[in-house]
C-alpha positions as CSV (number, residue, x, y, z in Angstrom):
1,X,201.8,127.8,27.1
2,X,203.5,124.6,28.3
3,X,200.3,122.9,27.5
4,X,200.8,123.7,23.9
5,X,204.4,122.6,24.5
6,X,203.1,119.1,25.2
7,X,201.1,118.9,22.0
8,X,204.6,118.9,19.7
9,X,206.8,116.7,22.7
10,X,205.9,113.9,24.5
11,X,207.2,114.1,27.8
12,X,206.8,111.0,30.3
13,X,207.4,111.4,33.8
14,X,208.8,108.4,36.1
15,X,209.1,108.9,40.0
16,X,210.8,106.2,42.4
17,X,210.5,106.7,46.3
18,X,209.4,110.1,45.8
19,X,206.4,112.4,47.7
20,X,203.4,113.2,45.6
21,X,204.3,117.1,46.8
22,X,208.3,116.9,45.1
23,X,207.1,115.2,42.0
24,X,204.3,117.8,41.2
25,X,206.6,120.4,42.1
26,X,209.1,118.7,39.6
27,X,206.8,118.7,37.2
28,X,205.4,122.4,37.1
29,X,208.8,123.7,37.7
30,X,209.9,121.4,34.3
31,X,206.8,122.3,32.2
32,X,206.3,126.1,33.1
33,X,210.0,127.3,33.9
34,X,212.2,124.8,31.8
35,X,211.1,123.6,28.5
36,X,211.3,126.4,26.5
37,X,215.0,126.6,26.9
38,X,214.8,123.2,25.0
39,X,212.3,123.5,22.6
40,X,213.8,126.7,21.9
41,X,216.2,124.3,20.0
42,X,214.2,121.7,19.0
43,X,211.9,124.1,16.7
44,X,214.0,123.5,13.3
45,X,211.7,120.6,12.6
46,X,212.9,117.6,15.2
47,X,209.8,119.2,18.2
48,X,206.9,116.8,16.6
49,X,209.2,113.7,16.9
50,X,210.8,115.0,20.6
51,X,210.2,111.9,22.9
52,X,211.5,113.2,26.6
53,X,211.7,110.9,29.7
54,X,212.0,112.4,33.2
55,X,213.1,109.9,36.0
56,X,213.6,111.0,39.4
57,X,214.7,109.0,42.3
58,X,215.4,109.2,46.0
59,X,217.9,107.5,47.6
60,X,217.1,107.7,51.5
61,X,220.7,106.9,52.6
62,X,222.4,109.7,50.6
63,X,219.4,112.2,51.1
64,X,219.6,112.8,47.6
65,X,217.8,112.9,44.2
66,X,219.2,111.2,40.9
67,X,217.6,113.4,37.8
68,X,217.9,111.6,34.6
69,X,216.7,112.8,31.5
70,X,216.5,111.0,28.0
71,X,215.6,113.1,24.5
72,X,215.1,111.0,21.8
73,X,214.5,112.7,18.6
74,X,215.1,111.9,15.2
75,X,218.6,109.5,15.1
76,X,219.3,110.5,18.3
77,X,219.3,109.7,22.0
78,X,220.2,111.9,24.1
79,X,220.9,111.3,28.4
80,X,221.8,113.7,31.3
81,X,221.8,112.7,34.6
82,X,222.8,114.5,38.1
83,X,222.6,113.8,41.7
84,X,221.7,116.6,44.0
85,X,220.2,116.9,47.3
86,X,217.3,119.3,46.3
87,X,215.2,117.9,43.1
88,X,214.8,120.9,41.2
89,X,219.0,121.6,41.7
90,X,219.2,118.1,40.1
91,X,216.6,118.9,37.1
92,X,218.4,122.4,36.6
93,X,221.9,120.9,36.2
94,X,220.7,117.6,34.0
95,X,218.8,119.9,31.3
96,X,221.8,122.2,31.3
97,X,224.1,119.1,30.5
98,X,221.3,117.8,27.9
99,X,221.2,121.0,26.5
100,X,224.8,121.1,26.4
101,X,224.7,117.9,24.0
102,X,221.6,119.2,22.1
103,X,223.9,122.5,21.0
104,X,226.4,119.9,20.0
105,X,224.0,118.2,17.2
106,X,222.6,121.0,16.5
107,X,226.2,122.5,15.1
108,X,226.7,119.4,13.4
109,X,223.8,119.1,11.9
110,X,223.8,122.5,10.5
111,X,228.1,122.2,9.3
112,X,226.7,119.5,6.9
């Protein structure tokens, strides 16, 4: 199914001083576990114009991830980022903040 997912949104995926191992896992977890919740509320017509940026980064010091995600969709641009020191914690708590913002245009679109 998530392969039919990436026919309507263009995902891109950007990795800085990550393992080949933590950015596959990253993006399996993203692609089979994840994106529903979002294209769940994407579906009222803004999915085929979805453009959704993934950028993870390790920071060796901190032994910690930043997870940054941008949805840009119609007139909007949506960003959500987190810090965590497991990657898929991050990803987790940045789509629940972008989703957060997503219900929020959502109601206003639909009080106009």
């Amino acid at each position: 199914m998530s392969h039919l997912l990436r026919v309507f949104m263009n995902i891109s995926f950007y990795f800085q001083k990550t393992n080949k191992n933590r950015e596959n896992k990253l993006r399996n977890y993203l692609t089979e576990k994840k994106l529903k919740r979002l294209t769940r509320l994407l579906q009222h017509g803004s999915l085929p114009l979805a453009d959704l940026r993934v950028h993870a980064e390790y920071f060796q010091k901190h032994n910690a991830f930043l997870v940054k995600l941008s949805l840009k969709f119609a007139k909007y641009a949506l960003v959500a980022e987190e810090r965590s020191h497991d990657i898929l914690k991050g990803l987790d708590l940045a789509l629940d903040r972008l989703i957060d913002q997503l219900r929020k245009v959502e109601s206003i679109k639909h009080d106009k």
